[in-house]
PyMOL CGO cylinders between C-alpha atoms (Angstrom):
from pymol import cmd
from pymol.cgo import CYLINDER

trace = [
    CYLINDER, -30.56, 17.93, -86.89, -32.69, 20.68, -84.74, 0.3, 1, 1, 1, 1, 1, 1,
    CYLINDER, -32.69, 20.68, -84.74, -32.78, 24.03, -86.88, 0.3, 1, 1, 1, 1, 1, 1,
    CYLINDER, -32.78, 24.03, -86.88, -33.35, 25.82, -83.36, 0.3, 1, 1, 1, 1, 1, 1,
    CYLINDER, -33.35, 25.82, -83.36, -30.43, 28.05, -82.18, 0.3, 1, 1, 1, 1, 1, 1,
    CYLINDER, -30.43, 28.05, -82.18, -29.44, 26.59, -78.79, 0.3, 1, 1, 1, 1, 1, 1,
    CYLINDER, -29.44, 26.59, -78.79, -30.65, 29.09, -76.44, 0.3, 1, 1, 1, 1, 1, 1,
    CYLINDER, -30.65, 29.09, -76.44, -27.01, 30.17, -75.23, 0.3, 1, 1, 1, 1, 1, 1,
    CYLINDER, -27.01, 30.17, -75.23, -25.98, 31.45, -79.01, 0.3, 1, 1, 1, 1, 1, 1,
    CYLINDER, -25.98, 31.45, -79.01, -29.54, 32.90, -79.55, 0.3, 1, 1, 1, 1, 1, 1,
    CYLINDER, -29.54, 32.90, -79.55, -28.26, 34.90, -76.37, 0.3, 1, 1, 1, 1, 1, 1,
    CYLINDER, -28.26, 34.90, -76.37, -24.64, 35.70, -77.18, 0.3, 1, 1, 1, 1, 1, 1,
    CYLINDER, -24.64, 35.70, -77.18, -25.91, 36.95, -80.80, 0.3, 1, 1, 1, 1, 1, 1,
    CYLINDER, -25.91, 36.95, -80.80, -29.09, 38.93, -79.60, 0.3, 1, 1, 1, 1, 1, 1,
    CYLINDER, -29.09, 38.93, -79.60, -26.65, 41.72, -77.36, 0.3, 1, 1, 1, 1, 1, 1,
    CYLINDER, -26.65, 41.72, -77.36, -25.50, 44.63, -79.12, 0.3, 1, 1, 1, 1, 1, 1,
    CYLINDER, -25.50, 44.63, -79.12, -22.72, 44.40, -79.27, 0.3, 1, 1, 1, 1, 1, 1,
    CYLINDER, -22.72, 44.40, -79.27, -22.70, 40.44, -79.84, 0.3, 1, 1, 1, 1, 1, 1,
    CYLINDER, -22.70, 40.44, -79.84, -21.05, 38.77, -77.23, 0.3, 1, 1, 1, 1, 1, 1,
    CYLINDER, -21.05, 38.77, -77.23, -17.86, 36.57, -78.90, 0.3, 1, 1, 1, 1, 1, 1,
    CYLINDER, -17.86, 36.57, -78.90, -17.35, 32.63, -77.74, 0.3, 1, 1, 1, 1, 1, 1,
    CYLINDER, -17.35, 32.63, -77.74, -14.30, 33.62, -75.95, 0.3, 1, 1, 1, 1, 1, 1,
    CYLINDER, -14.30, 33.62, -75.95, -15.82, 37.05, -74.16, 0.3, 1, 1, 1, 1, 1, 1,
    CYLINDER, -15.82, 37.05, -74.16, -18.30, 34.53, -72.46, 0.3, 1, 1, 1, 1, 1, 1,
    CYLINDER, -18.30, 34.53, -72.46, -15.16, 31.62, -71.86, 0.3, 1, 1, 1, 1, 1, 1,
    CYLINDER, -15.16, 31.62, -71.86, -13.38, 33.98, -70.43, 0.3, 1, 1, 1, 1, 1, 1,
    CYLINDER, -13.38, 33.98, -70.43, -16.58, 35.52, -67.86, 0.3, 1, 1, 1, 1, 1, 1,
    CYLINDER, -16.58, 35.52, -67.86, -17.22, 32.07, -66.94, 0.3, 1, 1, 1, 1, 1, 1,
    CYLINDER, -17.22, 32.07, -66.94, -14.01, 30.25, -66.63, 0.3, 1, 1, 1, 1, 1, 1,
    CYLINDER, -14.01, 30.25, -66.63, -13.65, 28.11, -69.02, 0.3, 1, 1, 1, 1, 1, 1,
    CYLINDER, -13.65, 28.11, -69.02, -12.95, 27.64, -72.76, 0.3, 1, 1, 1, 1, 1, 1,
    CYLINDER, -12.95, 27.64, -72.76, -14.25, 28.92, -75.81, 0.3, 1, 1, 1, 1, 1, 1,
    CYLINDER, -14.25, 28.92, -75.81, -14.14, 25.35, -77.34, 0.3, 1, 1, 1, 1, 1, 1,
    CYLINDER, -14.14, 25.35, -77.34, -16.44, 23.91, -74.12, 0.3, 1, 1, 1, 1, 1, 1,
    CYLINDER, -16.44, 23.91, -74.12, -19.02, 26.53, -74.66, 0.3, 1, 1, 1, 1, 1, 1,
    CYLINDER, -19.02, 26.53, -74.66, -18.79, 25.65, -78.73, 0.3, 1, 1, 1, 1, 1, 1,
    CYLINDER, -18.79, 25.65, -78.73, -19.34, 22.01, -78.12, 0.3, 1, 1, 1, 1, 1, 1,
    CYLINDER, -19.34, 22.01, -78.12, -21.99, 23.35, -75.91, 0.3, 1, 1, 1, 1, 1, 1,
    CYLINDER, -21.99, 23.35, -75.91, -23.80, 25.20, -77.94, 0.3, 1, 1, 1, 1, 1, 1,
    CYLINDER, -23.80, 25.20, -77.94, -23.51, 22.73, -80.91, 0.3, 1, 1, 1, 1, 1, 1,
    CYLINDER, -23.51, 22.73, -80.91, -24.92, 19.90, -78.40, 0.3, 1, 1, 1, 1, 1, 1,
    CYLINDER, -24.92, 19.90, -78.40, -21.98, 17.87, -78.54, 0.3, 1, 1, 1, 1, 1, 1,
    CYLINDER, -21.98, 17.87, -78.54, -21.37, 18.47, -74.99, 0.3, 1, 1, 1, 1, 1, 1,
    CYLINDER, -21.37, 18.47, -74.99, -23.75, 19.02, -72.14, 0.3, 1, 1, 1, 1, 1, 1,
    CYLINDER, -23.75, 19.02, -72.14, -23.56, 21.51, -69.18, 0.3, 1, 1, 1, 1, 1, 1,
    CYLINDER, -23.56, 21.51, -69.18, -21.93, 20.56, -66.11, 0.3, 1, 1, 1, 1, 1, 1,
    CYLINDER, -21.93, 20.56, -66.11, -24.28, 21.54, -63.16, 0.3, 1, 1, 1, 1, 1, 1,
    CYLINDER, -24.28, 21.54, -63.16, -21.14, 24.09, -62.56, 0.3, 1, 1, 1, 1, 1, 1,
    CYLINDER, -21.14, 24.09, -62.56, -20.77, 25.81, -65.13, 0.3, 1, 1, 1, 1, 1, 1,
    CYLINDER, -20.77, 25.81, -65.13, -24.87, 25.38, -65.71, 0.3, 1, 1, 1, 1, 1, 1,
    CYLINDER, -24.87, 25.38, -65.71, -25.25, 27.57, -62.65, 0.3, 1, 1, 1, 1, 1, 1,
    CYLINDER, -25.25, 27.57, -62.65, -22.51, 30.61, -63.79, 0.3, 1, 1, 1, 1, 1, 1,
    CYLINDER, -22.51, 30.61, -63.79, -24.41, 30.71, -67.33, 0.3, 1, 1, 1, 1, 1, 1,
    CYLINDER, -24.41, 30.71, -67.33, -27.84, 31.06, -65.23, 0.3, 1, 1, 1, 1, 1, 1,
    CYLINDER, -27.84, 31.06, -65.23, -26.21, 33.73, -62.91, 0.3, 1, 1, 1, 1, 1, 1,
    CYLINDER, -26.21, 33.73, -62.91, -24.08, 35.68, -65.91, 0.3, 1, 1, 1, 1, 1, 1,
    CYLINDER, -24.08, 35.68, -65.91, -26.64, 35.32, -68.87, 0.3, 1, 1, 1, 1, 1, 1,
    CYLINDER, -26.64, 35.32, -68.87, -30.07, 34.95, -66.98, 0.3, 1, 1, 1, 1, 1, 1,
    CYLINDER, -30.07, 34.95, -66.98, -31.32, 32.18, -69.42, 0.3, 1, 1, 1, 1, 1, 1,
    CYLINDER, -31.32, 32.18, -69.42, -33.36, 29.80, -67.29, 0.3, 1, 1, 1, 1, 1, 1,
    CYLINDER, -33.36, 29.80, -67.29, -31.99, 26.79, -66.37, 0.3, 1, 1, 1, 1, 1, 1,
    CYLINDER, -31.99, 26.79, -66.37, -34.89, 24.99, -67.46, 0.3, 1, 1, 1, 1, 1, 1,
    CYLINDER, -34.89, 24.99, -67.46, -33.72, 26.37, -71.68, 0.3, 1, 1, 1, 1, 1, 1,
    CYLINDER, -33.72, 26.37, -71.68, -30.18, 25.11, -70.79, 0.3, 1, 1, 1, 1, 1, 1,
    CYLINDER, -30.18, 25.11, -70.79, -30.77, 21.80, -68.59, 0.3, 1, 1, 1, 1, 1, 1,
    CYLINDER, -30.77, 21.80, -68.59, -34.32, 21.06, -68.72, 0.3, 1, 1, 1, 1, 1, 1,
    CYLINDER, -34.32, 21.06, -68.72, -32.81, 17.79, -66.24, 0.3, 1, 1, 1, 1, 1, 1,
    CYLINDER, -32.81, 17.79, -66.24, -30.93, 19.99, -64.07, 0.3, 1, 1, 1, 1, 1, 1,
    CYLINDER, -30.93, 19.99, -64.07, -33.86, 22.79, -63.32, 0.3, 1, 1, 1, 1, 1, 1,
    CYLINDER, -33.86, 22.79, -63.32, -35.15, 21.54, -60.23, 0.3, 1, 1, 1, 1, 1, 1,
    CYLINDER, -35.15, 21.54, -60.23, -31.77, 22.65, -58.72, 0.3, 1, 1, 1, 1, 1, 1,
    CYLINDER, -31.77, 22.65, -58.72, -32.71, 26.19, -58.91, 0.3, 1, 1, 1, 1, 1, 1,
    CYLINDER, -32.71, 26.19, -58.91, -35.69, 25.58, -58.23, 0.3, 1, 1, 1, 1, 1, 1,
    CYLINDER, -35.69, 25.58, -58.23, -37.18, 27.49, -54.37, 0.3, 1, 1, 1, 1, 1, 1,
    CYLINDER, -37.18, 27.49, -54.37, -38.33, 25.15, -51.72, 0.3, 1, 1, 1, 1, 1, 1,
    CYLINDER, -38.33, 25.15, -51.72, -42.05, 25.76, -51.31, 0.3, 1, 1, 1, 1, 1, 1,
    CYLINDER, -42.05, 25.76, -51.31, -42.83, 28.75, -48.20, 0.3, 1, 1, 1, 1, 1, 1,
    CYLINDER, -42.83, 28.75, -48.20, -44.14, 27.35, -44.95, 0.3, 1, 1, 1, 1, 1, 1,
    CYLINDER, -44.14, 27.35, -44.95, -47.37, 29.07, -43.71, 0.3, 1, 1, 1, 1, 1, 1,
    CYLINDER, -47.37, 29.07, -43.71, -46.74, 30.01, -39.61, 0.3, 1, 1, 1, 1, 1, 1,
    CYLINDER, -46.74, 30.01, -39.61, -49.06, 26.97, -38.98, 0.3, 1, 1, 1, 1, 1, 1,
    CYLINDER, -49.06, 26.97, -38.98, -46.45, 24.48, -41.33, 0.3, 1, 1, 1, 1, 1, 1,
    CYLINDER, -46.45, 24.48, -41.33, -43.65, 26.57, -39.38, 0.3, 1, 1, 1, 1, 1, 1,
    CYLINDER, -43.65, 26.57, -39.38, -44.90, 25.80, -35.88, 0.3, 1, 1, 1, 1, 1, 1,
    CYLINDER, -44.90, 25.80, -35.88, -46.00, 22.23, -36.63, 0.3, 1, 1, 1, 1, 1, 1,
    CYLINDER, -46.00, 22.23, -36.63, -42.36, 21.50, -37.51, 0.3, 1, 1, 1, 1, 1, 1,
    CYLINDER, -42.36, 21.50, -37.51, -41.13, 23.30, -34.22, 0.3, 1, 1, 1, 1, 1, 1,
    CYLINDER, -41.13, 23.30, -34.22, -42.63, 21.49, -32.37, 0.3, 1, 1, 1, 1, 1, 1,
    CYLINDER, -42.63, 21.49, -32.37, -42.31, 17.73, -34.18, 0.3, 1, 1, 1, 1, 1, 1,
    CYLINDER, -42.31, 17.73, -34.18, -38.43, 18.47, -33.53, 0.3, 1, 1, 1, 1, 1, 1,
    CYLINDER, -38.43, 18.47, -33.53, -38.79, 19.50, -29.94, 0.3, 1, 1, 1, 1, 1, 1,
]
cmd.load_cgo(trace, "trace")
């Protein structure tokens, strides 16, 4: 088995104070036996709850879900030409 903590108890234990199983269940919704399982890779992230870890803990998505990152992910930007070109393919 992988010595390496999973990055969502290397998280919970680095804040001062440390942040408890069930503080984090309960900010998220859901139970502090999930987010064990979780973190002892018995159970993976649900693209759900995936996204409320990203948004409460601000671990990347890619450390959680390496499969799941390209959801958060930002669309290339469109230069004004790429813009325009588009405009006018639709017209």
């Amino acid at each position: 088995m992988d010595a390496r903590l999973h990055p969502l108890r290397a998280y919970r234990l680095g804040q001062d104070p440390t942040i408890t199983l069930e503080d984090l269940a309960d900010r998220l919704g859901t139970t502090k036996a999930s987010l064990s399982r979780i973190e002892s890779g018995k159970q993976q992230l649900s693209e759900e709850l995936l996204r409320k870890l990203v948004a409460e803990t601000g671990i990347s998505a890619s450390a959680l879900r390496p499969d799941l990152a390209k959801l958060f992910m930002k669309p290339p930007r469109q230069s004004g030409r790429d813009k325009a070109a588009a405009r006018s393919r639709a017209a």
